[in-house]
N, C-alpha and C positions, 0 to 999 in steps of 0.2 A: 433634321437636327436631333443630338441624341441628347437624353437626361445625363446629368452630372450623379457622380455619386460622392456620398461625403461619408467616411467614416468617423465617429467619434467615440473613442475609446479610452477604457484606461490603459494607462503606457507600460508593456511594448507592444499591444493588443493593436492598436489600429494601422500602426505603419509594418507590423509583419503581415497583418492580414492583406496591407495594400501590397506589400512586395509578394506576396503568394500567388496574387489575382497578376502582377505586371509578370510575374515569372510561366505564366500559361496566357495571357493577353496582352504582351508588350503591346501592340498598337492604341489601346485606350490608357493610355498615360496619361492624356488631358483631362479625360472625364472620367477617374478614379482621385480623389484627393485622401488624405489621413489626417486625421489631430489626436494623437498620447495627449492625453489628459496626464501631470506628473500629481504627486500625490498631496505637493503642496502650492500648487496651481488653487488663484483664485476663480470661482466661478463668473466674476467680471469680465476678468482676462482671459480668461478661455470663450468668454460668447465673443467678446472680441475678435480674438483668432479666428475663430469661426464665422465670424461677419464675414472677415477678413477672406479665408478660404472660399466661403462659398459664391460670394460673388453678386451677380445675376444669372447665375443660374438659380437662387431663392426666388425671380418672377417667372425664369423660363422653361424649372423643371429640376428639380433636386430631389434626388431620393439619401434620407441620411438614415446610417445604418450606427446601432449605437448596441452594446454589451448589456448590462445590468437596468431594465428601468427600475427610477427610482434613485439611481445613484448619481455622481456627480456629472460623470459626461451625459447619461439619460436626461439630466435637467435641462444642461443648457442649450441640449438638441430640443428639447422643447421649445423654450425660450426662440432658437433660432427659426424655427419652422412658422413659431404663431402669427397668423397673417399672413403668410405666403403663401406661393404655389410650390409648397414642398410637402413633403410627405418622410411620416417617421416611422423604423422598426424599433424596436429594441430586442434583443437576445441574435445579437450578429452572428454567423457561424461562415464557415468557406464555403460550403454548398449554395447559402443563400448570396454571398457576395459572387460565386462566379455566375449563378443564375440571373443576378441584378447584373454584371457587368454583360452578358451576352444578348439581354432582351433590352440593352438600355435603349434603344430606339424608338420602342414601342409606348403609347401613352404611360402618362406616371401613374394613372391608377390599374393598369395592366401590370403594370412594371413592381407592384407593389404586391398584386399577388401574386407574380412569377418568381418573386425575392421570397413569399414566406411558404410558397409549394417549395422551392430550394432549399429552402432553410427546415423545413420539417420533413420532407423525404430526406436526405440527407443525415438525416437521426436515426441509427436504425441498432437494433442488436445481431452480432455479426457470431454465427451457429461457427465452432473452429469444427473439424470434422476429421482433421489431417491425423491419420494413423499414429504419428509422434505424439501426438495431444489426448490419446483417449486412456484411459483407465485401462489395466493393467488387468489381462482376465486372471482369473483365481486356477482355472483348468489348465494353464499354459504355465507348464514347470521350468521349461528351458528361455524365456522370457522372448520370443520368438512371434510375438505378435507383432511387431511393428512392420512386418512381412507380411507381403498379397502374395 
């Protein structure tokens, strides 16, 4: 049996990050869910939703992934988690969601550091090197460096 995963985000952040994960893993449809938080969404109503979404998979294994802690969908992913057998990230990214969707099989406290090794390798600064991209030498009259 595999964990469910739950994003909760603000809107258009959780259902693009869920069609990004179905556009490389269409077979986990069932166990990828989304909630857009809108921006005049009560916090009631959205734990609601999210009651709603998550199901029992909050006794049998939920990992929920959320944007911003501290902010509104961060809250009521709290809210939703306390007392379950759920587990929460916050600062969601695509690295950490396809890594959570590919290990979702594996225990949820595995599956919890395989989402935030995804989510922090997946951070990186990216060196451009490409001949078109460099500085212009001062020696090179005819402007001819863009040439190996």
């Amino acid at each position: 049996m595999s964990n469910r995963i739950l994003i909760i985000a603000h809107a258009p952040l959780a259902k693009a990050l869920h069609d990004c994960a179905m556009h490389v893993y269409a077979e986990c449809s069932a166990d990828v869910i989304a909630l857009d938080v809108l921006p005049d969404a009560q916090p009631e109503d959205t734990l609601a939703l999210a009651l709603d979404a998550a199901g029992s998979a909050l006794d049998s294994g939920l990992l929920v992934l959320t944007d911003i802690f501290g902010a509104t969908p961060a809250n009521v992913a709290q809210k939703l988690v306390a007392g379950s057998n759920a587990k929460l990230i916050a600062g969601v990214n695509l690295p950490m969601l396809f890594r959570a969707v590919c290990y979702r099989h594996e225990p949820l406290d595995a599956l919890v550091a395989r989402a935030l090794t995804g989510g922090t390798q997946g951070v990186m600064q990216v060196a451009i090197t490409a001949p078109q991209n460099q500085n212009r030498r001062i020696h090179d009259q005819n402007h001819n460096d863009h040439q190996q």
